[in-house]
Rosetta silent file (secondary structure, phi, psi, omega in degrees, C-alpha in Angstrom):
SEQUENCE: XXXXXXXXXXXXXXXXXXXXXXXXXXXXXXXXXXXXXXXXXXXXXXXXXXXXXXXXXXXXXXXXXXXXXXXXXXXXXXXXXXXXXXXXXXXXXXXXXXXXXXXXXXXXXXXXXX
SCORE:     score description
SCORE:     0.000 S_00000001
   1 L     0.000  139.175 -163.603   26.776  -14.238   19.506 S_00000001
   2 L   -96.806  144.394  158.105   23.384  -15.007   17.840 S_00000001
   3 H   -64.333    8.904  148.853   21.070  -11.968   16.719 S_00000001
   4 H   -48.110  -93.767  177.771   18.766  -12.112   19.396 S_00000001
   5 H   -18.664  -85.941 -155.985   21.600  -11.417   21.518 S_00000001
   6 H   -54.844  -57.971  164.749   23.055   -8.792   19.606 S_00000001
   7 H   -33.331  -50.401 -166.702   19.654   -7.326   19.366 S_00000001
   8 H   -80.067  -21.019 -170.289   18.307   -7.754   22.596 S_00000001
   9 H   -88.141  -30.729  160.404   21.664   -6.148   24.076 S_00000001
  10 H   -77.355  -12.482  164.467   21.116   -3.091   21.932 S_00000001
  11 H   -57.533  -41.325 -172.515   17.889   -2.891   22.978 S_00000001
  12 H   -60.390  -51.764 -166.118   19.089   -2.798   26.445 S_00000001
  13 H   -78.741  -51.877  173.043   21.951    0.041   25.773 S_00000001
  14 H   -42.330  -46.798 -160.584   19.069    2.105   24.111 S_00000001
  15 H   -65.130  -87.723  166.282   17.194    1.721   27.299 S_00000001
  16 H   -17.280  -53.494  163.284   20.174    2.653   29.153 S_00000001
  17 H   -39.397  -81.462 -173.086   20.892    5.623   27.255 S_00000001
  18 H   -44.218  -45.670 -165.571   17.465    7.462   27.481 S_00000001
  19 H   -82.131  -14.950  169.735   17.669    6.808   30.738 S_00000001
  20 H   -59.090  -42.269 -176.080   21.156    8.638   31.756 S_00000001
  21 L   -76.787   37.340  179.330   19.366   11.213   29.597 S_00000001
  22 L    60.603  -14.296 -163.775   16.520   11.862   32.574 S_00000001
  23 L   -69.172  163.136  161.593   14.082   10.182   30.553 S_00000001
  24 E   -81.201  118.052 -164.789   11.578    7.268   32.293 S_00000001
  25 E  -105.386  133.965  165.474   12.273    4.069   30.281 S_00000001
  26 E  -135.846   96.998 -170.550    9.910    1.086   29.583 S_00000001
  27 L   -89.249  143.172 -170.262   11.082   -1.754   27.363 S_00000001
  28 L   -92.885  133.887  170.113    8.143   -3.845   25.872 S_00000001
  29 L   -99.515  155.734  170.627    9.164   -7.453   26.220 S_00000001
  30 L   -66.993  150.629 -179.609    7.756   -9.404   23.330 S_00000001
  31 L  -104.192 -175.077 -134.293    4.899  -11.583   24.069 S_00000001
  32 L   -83.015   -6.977  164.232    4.665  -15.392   23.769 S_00000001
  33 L  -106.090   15.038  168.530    5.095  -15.121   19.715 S_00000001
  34 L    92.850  -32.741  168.502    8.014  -13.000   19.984 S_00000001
  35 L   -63.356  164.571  177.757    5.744  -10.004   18.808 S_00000001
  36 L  -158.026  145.970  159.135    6.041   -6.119   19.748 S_00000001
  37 L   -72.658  -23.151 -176.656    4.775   -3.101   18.873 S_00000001
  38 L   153.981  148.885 -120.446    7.938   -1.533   19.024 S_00000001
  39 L  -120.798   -1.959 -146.538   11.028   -1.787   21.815 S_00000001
  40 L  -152.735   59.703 -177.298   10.842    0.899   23.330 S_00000001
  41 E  -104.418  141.054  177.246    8.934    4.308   25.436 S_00000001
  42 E  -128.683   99.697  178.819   10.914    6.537   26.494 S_00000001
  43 E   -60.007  137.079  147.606    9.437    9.589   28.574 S_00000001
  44 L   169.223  133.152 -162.410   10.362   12.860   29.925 S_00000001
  45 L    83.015   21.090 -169.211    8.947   16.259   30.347 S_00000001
  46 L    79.740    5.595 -174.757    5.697   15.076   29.523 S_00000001
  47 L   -90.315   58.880 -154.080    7.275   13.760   25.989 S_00000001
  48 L   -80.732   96.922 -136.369    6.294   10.315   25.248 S_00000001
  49 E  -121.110  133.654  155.475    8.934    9.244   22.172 S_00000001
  50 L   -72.916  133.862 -174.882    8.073    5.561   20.445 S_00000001
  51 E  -135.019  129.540 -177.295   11.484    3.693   19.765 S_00000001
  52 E  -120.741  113.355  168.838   12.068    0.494   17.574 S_00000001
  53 E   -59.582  121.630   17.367   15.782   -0.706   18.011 S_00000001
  54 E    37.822  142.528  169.201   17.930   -2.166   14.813 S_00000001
  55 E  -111.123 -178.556  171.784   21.431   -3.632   14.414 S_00000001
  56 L  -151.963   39.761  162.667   22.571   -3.032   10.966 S_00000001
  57 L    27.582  -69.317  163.376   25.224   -4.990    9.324 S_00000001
  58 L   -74.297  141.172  166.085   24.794   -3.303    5.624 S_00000001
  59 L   -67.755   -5.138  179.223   25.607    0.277    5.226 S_00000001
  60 L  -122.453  134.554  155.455   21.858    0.838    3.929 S_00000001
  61 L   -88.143  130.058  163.802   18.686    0.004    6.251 S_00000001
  62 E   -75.598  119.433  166.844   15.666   -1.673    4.246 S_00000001
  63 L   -96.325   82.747  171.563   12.572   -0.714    5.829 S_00000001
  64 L  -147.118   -1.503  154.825   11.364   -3.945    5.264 S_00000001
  65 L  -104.409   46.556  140.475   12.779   -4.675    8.856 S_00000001
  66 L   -93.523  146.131  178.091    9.688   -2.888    9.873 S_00000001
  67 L  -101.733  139.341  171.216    7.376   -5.397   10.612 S_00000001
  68 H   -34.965  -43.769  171.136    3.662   -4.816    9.983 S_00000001
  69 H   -54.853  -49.679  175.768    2.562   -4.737   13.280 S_00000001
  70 H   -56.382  -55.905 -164.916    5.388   -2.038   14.075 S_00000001
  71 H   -56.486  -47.775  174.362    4.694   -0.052   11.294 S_00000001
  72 H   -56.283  -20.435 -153.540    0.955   -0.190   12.384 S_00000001
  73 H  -110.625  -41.299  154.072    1.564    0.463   15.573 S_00000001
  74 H   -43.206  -33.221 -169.414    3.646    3.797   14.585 S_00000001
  75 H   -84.190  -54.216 -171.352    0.471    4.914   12.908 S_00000001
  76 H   -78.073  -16.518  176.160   -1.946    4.534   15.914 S_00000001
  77 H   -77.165  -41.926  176.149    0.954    6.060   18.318 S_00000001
  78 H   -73.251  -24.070  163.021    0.560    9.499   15.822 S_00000001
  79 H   -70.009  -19.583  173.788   -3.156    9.274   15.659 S_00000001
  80 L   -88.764   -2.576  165.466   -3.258    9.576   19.483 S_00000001
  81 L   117.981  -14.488 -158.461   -1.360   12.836   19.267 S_00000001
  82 L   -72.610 -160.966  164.806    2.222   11.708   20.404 S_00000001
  83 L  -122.983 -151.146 -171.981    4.994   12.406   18.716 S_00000001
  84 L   -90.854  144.512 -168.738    6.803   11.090   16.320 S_00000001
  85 L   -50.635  140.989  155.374    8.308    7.484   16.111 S_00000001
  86 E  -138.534  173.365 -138.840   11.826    6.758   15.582 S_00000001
  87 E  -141.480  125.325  171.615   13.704    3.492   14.345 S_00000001
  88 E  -133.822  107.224  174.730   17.662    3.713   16.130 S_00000001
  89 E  -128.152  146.924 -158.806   20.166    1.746   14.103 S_00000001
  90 E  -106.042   99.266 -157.657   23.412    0.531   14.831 S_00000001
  91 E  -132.014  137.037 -177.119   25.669    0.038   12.108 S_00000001
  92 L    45.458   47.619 -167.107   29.494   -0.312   12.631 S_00000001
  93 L    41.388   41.963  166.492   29.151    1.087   16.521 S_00000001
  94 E  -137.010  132.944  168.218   27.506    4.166   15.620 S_00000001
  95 E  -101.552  134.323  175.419   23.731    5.476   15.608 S_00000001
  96 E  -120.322  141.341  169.038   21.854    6.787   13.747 S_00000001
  97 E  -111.120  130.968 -166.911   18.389    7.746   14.477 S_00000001
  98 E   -93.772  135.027 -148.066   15.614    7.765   11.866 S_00000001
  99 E  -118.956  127.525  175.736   12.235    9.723   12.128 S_00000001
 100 L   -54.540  -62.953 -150.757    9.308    7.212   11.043 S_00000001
 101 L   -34.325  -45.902  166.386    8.284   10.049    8.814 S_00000001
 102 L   -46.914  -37.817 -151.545   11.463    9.506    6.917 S_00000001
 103 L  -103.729  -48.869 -155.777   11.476    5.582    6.663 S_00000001
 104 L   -51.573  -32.122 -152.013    7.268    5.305    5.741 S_00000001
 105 L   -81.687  -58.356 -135.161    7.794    6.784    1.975 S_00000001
 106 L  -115.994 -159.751 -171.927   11.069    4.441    0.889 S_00000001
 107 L  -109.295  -40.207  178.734   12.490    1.514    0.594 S_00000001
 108 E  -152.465  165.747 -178.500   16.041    1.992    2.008 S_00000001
 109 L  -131.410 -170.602 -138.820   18.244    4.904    3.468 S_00000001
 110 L  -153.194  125.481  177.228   21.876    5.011    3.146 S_00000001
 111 L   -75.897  -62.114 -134.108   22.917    5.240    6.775 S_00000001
 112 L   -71.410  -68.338 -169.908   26.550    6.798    5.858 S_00000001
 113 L   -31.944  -44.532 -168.884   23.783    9.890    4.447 S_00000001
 114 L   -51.900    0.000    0.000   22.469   10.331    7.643 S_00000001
């Protein structure tokens, strides 16, 4: 399986999740370059949560698989008031979910830490 796939299917499971979990789901398909702002809104209770999806391979994420746009895109979703962004990565069939707030400062996180 190619990492699209493997991506695109965790995207999918995320989706899936949130939504067992009452929430209203919207996955942003990428537009004709393949861009996104991020993979994810997930709603509920009035509770709009930004979501960016990750596989993870390595026991440490690099946030340098934030993309510019994403990262950018995190920033103008917190200037409108929302709350805050998180980055859900899947390393060795377990998630962990990361709080932008967390990720913007370093360079990598240790998942295992988490």
């Amino acid at each position: 399986m190619n990492n699209k796939k493997i991506g695109t299917d965790f995207e999918h499971e995320v989706c899936e999740m949130f939504a067992r979990k009452g929430y209203w789901v919207h996955f942003i398909v990428p537009d004709a370059r393949g861009a996104q702002p991020f993979d994810i809104i997930a709603v509920k209770d009035g509770n709009a949560v930004a979501i960016d999806c990750k596989t993870c391979v390595a026991d440490t994420f690099n946030i340098s698989r934030l993309e510019d746009n994403q990262k950018m895109a995190f920033e103008k979703w917190l200037k409108c008031g929302n709350s805050m962004p998180m980055v859900i990565v899947k390393h060795k069939n377990k998630l962990y979910v990361l709080p932008y707030d967390e990720l913007k400062f370093r360079k990598s996180i240790k998942l295992e830490d988490k």
